[in-house]
MIKE-839581 format. One record per residue (C-alpha): residue in three letters; chain; x, y, z. Coordinates in steps of 0.5 Angstrom, whole numbers, plus 2048, in hexadecimal, padded with zeros to 3 digits. Each point is the difference from the previous one (the first is absolute). Last residue first. Example, Ala and Ser with C-alpha at 12.3 -4.5 7.8 and 13.67 -1.06 7.14 Angstrom:
BEGIN
SER;A;81B;7FE;80E
ALA;A;7FE;7F9;802
***
This chain:
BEGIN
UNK;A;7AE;811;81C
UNK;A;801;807;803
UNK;A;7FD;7FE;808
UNK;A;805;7FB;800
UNK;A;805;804;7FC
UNK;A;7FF;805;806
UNK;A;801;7FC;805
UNK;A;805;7FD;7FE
UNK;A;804;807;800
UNK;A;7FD;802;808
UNK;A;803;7F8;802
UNK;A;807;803;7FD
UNK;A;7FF;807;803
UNK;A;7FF;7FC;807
UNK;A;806;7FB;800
UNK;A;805;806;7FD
UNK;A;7FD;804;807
UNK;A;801;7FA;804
UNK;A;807;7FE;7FD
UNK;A;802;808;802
UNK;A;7FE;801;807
UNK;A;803;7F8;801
UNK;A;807;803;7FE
UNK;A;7FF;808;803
UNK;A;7FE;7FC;807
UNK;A;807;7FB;7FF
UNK;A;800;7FC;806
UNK;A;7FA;7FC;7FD
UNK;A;7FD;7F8;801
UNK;A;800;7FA;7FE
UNK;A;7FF;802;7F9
UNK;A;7FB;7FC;7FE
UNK;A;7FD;802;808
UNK;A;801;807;7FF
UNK;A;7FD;800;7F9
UNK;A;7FA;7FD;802
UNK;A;7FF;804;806
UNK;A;800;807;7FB
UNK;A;7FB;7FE;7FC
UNK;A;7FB;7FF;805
UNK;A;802;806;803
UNK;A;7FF;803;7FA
UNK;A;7FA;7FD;7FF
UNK;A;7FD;802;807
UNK;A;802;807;7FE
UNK;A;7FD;800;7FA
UNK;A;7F9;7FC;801
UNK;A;7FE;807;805
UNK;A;7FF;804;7F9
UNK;A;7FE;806;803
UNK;A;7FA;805;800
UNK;A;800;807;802
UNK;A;7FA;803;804
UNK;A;7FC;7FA;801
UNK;A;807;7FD;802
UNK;A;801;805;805
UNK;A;7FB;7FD;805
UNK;A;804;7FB;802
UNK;A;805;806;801
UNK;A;7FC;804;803
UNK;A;7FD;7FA;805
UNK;A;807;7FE;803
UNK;A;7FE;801;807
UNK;A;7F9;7FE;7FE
UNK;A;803;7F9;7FD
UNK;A;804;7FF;806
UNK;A;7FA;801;806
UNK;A;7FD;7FB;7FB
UNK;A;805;7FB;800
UNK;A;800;801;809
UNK;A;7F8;7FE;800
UNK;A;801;7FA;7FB
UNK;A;805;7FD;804
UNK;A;7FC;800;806
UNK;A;7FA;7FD;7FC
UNK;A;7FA;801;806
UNK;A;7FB;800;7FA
UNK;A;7FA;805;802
UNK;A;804;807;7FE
UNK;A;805;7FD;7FB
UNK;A;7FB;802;7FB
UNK;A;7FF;806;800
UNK;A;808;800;7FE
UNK;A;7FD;7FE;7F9
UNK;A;7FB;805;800
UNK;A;805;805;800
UNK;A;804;7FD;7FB
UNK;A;7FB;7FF;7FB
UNK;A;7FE;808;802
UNK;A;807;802;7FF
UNK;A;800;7FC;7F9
UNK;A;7FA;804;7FE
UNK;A;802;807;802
UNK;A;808;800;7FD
UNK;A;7FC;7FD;7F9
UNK;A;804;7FA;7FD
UNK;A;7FE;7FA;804
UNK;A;802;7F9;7FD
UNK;A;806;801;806
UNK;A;7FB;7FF;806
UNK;A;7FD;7FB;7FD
UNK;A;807;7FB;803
UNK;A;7FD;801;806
UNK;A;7FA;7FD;7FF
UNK;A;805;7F9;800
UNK;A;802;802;805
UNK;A;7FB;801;805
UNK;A;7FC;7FA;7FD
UNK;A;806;7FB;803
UNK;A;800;804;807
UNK;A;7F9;7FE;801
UNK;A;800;7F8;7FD
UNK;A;806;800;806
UNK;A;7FC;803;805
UNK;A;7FA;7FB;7FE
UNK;A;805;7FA;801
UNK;A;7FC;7F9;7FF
UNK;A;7FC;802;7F9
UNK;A;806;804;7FF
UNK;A;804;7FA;7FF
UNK;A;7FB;7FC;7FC
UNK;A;800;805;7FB
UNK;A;807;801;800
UNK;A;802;7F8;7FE
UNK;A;7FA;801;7FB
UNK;A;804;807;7FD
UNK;A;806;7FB;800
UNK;A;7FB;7FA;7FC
UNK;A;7FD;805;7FB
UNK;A;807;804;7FE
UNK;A;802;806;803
UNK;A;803;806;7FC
UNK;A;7F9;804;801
UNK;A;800;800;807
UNK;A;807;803;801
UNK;A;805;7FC;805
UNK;A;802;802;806
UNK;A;7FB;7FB;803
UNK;A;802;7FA;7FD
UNK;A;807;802;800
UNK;A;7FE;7FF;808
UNK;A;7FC;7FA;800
UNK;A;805;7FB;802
UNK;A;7FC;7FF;807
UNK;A;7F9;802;801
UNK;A;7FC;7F9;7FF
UNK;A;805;7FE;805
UNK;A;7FF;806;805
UNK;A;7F9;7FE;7FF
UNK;A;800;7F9;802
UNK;A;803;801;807
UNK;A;802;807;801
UNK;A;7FE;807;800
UNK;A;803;806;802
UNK;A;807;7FF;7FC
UNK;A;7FD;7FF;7FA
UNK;A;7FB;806;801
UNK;A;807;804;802
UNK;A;804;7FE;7FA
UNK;A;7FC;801;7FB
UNK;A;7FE;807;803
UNK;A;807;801;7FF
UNK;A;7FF;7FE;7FA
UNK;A;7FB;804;7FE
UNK;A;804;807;802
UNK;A;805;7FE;7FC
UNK;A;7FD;7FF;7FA
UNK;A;7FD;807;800
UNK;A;807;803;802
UNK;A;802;7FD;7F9
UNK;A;7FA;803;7FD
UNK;A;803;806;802
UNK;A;807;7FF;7FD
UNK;A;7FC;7FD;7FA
UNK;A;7FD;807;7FF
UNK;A;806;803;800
UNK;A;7FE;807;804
UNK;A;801;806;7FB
UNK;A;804;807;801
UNK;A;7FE;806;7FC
UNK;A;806;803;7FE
UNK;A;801;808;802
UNK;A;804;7FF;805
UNK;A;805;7FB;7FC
UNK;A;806;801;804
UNK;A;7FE;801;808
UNK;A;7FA;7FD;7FF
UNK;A;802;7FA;7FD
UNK;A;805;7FF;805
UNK;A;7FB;800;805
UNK;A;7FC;7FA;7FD
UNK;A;806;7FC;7FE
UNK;A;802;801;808
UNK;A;7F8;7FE;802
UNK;A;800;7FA;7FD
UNK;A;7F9;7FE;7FE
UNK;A;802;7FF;7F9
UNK;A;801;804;7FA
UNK;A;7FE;802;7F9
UNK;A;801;807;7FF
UNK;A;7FD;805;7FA
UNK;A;801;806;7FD
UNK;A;808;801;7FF
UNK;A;801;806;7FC
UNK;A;803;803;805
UNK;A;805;7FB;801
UNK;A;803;801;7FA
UNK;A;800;808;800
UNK;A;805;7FF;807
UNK;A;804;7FA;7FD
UNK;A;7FF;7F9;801
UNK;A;805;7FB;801
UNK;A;806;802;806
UNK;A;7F9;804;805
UNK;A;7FA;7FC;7FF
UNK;A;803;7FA;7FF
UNK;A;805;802;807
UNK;A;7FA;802;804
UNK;A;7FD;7F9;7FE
UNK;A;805;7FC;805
UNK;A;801;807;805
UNK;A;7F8;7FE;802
UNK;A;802;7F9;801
UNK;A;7FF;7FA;7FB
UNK;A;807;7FC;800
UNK;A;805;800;7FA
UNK;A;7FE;804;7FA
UNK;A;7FD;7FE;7F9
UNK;A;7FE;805;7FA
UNK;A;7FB;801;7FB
UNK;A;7FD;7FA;7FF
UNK;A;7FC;7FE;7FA
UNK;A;7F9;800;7FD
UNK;A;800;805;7FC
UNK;A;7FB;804;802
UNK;A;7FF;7FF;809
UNK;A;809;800;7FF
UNK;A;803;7FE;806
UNK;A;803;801;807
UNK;A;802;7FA;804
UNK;A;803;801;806
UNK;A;804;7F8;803
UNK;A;7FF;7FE;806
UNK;A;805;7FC;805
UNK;A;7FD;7FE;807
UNK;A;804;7F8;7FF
UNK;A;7FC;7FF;7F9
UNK;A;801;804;7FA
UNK;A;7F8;804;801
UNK;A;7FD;804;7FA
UNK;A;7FF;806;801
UNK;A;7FB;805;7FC
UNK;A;7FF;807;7FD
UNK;A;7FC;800;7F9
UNK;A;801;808;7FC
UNK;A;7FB;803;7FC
UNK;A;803;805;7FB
UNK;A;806;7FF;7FF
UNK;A;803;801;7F9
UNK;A;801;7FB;7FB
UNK;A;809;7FF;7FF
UNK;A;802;7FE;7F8
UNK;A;805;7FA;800
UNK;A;808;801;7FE
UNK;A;803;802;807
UNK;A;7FB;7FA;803
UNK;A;802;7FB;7FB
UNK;A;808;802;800
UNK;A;7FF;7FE;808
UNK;A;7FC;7FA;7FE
UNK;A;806;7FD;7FC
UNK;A;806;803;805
UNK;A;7FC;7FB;805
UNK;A;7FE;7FB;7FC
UNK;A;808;7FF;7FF
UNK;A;801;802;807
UNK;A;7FB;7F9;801
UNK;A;804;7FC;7FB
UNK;A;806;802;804
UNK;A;7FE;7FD;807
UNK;A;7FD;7FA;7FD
UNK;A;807;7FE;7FE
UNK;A;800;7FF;7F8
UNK;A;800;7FA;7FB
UNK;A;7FA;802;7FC
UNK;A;7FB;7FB;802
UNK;A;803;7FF;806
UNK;A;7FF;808;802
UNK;A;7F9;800;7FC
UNK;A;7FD;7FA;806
UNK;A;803;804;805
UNK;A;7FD;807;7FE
UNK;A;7FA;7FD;800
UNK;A;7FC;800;7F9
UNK;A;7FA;804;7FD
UNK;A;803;808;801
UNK;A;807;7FD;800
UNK;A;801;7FF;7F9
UNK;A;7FF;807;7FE
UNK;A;805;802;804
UNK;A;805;7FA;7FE
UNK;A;7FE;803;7F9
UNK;A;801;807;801
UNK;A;807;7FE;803
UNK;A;803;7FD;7FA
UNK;A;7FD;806;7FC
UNK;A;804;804;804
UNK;A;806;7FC;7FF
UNK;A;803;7FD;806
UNK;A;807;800;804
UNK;A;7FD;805;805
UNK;A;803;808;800
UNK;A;7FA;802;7FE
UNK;A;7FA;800;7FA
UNK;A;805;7FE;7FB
UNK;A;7FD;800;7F8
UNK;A;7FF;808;801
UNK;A;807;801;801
UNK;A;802;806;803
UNK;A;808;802;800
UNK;A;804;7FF;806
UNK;A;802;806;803
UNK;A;806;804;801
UNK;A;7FD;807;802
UNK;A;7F9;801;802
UNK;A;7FF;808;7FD
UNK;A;805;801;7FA
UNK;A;800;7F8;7FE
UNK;A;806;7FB;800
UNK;A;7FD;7FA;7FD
UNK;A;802;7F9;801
UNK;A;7FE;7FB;7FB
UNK;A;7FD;7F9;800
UNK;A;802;7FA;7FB
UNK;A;7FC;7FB;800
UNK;A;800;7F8;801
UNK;A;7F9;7FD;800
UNK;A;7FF;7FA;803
UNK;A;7FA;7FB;7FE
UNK;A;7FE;7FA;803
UNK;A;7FF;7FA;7FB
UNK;A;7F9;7FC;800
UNK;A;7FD;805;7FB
UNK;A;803;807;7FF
UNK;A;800;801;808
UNK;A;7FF;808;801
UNK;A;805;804;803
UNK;A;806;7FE;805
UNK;A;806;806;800
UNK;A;806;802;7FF
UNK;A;804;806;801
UNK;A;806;802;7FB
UNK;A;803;806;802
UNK;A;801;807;7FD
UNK;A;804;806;800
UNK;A;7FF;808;800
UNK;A;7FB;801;7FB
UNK;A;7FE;805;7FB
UNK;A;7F9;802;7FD
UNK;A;7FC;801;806
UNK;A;7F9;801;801
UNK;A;7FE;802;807
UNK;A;7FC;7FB;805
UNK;A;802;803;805
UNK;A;802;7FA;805
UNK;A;801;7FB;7FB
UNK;A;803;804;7FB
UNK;A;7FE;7FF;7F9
UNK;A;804;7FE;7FA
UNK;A;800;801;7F9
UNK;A;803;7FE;7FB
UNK;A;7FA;7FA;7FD
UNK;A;802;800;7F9
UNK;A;806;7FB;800
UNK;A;7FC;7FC;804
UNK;A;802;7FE;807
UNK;A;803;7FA;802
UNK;A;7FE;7F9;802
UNK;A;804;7FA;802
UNK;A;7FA;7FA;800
UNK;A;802;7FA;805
UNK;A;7FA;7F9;7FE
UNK;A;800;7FC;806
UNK;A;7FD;7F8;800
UNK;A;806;7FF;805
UNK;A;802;7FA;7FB
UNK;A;7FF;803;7FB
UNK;A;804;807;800
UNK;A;7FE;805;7FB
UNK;A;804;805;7FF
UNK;A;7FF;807;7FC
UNK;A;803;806;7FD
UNK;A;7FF;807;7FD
UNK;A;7F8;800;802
UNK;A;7FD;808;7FF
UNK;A;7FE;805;804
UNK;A;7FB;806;7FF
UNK;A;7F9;7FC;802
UNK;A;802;7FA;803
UNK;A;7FC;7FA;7FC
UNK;A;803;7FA;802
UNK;A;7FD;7FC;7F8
UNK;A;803;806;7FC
UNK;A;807;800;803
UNK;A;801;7F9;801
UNK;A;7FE;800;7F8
UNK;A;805;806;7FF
UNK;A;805;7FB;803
UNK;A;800;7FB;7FA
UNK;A;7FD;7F9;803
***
């Protein structure tokens, strides 16, 4: 095979194959390339400015794609510039991201490849530590996220997910897009004050128009004190986790009060009480009939959760606080003790339950992040690099927002 062949099927703009070597018996193809004759100007890696002179040049080589089953090396000649501003620079090549011994396109490839594979399943298959398969991944997702265009902010999602051992991780997303925005270590007030105060600016967080929180009052003063003039919005799933709660332990003390028969006709229904009426099959929502024909309390505490969730289909401030008015009337007779201290936390939070009439939010997006966030923690065995989990979740969201998309196209 002629050189000017090598040099088609490689495909570097601006350089050519002057020499090449192929070695069976490690199945490794050596090309040594060089600049073309017309391509004499040079870049300054620290600049950018355009050169016509070089100092000197050194041969670097690097490992880009694989032609078939023989791994590629690339040997070029890399130049030193001396330029007016930075000095003696190495010149910038647009094939070589780094000082790494790979190729960009070579990197995009593993990149790519890590989206739907672990990166110990890709390292064999490429014959790399697991540890330098995921700096490539890193420096790939970093050249994404410079290159991509940002959507503005305007609603915002905070949560926490909790790591074990009192460890909990901040998450801040994206309610449009759909994505994270930003991670920090811990939940205290000082946690979503240094979102607020390294990620946003003055005019971006004026713009923000809604927040979805929890209950925990550090995110709700934080909120206060940056975003004064966004509506905060109580997560709808975080007060039916209250609701649940609170039926279990009425469970539990019906359980404990009874005895004999009943007890055992009560013992191993505690998923079943927590879960939705409309998900149950026949035979589970029998198994609740016959207990609630021997509990009534637990039948009680049953239905007050299941209304509760009514709450939300409101979208009129006056008839959701009269929904909810009624509702808590019905505590009065019933003697549910965990019911009673649930509806003393809902009128304390009663604005921003009510807020969701005012402003609408997508609830789903926050639990779909965390969600998502889960399951890269537990392929990847866990995170010590935020900025590296912050990025990988945020390429997994707009892939699943692109597939989308074309689902809804074709």
């Amino acid at each position: 095979m002629r050189n000017n062949e090598f040099t088609k099927i490689l495909k570097w703009p601006g350089y050519r194959v002057w020499q090449w070597a192929i070695d069976e018996k490690r199945h490794e193809l050596k090309l040594w390339v060089r600049r073309k004759s017309g391509n004499r100007k040079y870049h300054c890696s620290g600049c950018g400015r355009k050169l016509a002179q070089f100092c000197d040049f050194t041969e670097r080589q690097v490992r880009d794609l694989p032609w078939g089953q023989y791994q590629t090396l690339v040997v070029m000649e890399v130049h030193r510039v001396r330029c007016p501003d930075c000095g003696v620079k190495v010149e910038k090549v647009p094939q070589l991201p780094g000082k790494a011994p790979f190729s960009e396109r070579f990197e995009d490839e593993v990149g790519r490849r890590c989206e739907s594979a672990p990166v110990r399943q890709l390292a064999r298959q490429v014959a790399l530590a697991a540890s330098t398969v995921r700096a490539i991944e890193l420096r790939y997702l970093e050249r994404w996220d410079r290159r991509r265009r940002r959507s503005p902010v305007h609603r915002i999602g905070v949560d926490e997910i909790y790591l074990g051992t009192q460890k909990f991780l901040t998450v801040v997303s994206n309610l449009d897009t759909g994505e994270p925005l930003w991670f920090g270590r811990d939940r205290k007030k000082e946690t979503l004050d240094g979102f607020f105060r390294t990620q946003l600016t003055a005019r971006q967080r004026g713009q923000i128009t809604a927040a979805c929180v929890d209950m925990w009052a550090p995110f709700t003063q934080s909120l206060t004190q940056w975003v004064p003039q966004c509506r905060i919005v109580y997560d709808k799933f975080h007060v039916l986790r209250h609701a649940n709660d609170a039926v279990d332990e009425v469970r539990r003390a019906e359980f404990f009060r009874q005895g004999g028969e009943r007890r055992g006709v009560m013992k191993g229904k505690r998923w079943l009480l927590l879960s939705r009426w409309a998900y149950l099959s026949p035979q589970k929502k029998r198994q609740l009939n016959d207990l609630f024909a021997l509990n009534r309390r637990s039948l009680k505490a049953y239905v007050l959760k299941e209304s509760l969730e009514r709450l939300w289909s409101y979208r009129y401030e006056g008839a959701a606080l009269r929904y909810l008015q009624n509702w808590i009337q019905q505590l009065r007779w019933q003697r549910l003790k965990p019911f009673d201290k649930l509806a003393g936390l809902l009128v304390k939070h009663l604005d921003g339950i009510l807020n969701y009439c005012r402003t609408p939010v997508p609830f789903g997006v926050v639990e779909a992040v965390n969600a998502n966030l889960k399951s890269l923690i537990r392929r990847g065995r866990g995170y010590r690099n935020l900025r590296y989990l912050l990025l990988k979740a945020q390429r997994q969201a707009v892939l699943s927002s692109e597939q989308g998309q074309l689902g809804k196209a074709a």
